[in-house]
N, C-alpha and C positions, 0 to 999 in steps of 0.2 A: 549691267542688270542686277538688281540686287534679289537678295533671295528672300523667297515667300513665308511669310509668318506663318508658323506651324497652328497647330491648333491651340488654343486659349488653356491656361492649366484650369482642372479640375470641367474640363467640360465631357460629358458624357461620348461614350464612344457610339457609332450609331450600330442597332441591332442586326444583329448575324455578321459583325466584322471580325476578324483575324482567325486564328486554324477551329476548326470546329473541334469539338470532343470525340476523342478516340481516335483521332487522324495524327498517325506519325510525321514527327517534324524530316526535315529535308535531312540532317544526315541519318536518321537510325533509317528511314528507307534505301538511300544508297548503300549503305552497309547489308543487310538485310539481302539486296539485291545483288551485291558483291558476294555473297556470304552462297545463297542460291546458285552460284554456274558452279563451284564445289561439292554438289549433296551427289552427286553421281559420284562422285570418285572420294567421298568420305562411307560412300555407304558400301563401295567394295571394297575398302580398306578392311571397315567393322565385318563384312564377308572374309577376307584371308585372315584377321584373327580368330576368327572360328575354329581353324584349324593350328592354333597357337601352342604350343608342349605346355605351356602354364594354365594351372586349370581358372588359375583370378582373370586370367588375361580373357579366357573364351568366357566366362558367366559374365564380366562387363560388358562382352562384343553383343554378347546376345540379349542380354537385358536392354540395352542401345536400342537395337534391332525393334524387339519388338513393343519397346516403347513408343518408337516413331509409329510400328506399324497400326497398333492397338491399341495406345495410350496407356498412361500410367494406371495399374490397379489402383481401386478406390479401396480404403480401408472399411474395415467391416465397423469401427468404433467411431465412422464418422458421420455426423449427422447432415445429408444431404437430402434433396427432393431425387424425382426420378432421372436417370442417367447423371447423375454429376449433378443434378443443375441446383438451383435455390431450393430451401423450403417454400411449398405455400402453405400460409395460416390461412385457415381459413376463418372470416370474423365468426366470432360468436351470437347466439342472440339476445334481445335485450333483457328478455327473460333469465337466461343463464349470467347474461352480467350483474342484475339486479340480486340474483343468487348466491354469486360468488363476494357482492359488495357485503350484503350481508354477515355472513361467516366469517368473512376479514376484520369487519367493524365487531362482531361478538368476541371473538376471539383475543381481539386488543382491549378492549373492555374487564375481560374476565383475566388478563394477564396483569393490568394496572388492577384491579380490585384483591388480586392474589397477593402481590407484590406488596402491598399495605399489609395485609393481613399476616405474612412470610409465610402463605403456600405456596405451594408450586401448582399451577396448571393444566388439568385434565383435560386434553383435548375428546378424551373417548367418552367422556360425562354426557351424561342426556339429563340433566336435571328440567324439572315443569318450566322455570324460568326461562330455559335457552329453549325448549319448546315453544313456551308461548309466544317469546318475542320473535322468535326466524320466524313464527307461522303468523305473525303480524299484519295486516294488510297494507299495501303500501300510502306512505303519507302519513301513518301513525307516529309519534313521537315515541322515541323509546322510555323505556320506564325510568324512572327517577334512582339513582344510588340511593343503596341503605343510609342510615344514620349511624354512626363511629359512637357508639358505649361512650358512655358518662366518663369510664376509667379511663379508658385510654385518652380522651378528651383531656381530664384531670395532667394525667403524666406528662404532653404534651406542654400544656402553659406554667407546670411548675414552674418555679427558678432553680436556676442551676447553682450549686454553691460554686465559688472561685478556688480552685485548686490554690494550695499556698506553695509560695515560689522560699526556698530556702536561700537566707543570707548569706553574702559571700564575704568573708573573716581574711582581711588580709595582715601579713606579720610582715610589722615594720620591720622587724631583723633582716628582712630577706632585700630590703634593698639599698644598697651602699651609695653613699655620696660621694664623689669627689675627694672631699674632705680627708673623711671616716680612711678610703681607700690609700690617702695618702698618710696619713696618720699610722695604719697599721703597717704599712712599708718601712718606714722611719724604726718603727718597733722590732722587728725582723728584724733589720740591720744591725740593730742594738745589743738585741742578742745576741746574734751570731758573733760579732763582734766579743761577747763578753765570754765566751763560750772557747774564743782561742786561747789557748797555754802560749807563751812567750817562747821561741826556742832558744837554749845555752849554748852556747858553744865553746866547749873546755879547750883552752890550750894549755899546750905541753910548755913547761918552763925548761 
């Protein structure tokens, strides 16, 4: 009997097949449950060090203790919802979203128009303009940027003179050919050579 063709590759699995989410596979539950016929006699072990001469030995026994008993303290720097659990957001409304798009879009606005300008950005500014526009009714088009001064315009499309790049002067002296290199060896030789005294060597008659 031959064996049955598996399923087709790339073909979908069908829905709610294989371990569901959150379900331990087959060994961490045998372990787990292996792990369980021990909590009796791991938890009177962390009981007799209680009574331990070493003082590290009893504050682990007991911090053990009563983590299993009461759970791990929650730090006070941590940002959770109530008991331990998630935060809930709660949504905002469209009112307050429309509020908040606002003052983001001002805000980026008046940071790019500073940034041209090289000021820096007053968030605390109430000037009539960010009045009028946050207090804008909605669907109006925001107002139009100023117009950039003639000058600065001007400075803008000048041309720029080309910085001049200084000549680079090189001295044929500085590099030896072959030649040149063997020609002054020959020279050296000559001299030194010319430079010896002959030795005499007197004999006695």
């Amino acid at each position: 009997m031959g064996r049955r063709p598996g399923k087709p590759k790339g073909h979908p699995k069908p829905p709610g097949s294989g371990r569901q989410k959150g379900t331990p596979n087959r060994i961490t539950r045998d372990v787990r449950e292996a792990a369980q016929k021990h909590s009796a006699k791991a938890i009177a072990e962390l009981v007799r060090l209680l009574k331990d001469t070493d003082s590290r030995v009893r504050v682990a026994a007991a911090r053990e203790l009563l983590d299993r008993a009461h759970g791990k303290p929650v730090s006070p720097q941590e940002i959770t919802g109530r008991d331990g659990g998630p935060v809930a957001w709660e949504s905002s409304s469209p009112v307050q979203r429309r509020e908040t798009a606002r003052s983001i879009a001002f805000v980026l606005a008046q940071g790019l128009r500073g940034a041209d300008d090289g000021n820096v950005l007053d968030l605390k500014a109430t000037d009539p303009a960010r009045q009028s526009w946050h207090n804008a009714p909605q669907g109006e088009a925001a107002p139009p940027p100023e117009p950039e001064p003639e000058e600065r315009q001007s400075t803008h499309s000048a041309a720029i003179e080309p910085v001049p790049v200084p000549k680079l002067v090189f001295d044929q002296g500085a590099f030896v050919t072959p030649e040149d290199a063997e020609e002054r060896q020959l020279q050296r030789r000559i001299l030194s050579q010319s430079n010896t005294r002959p030795s005499v060597i007197m004999r006695k008659r």
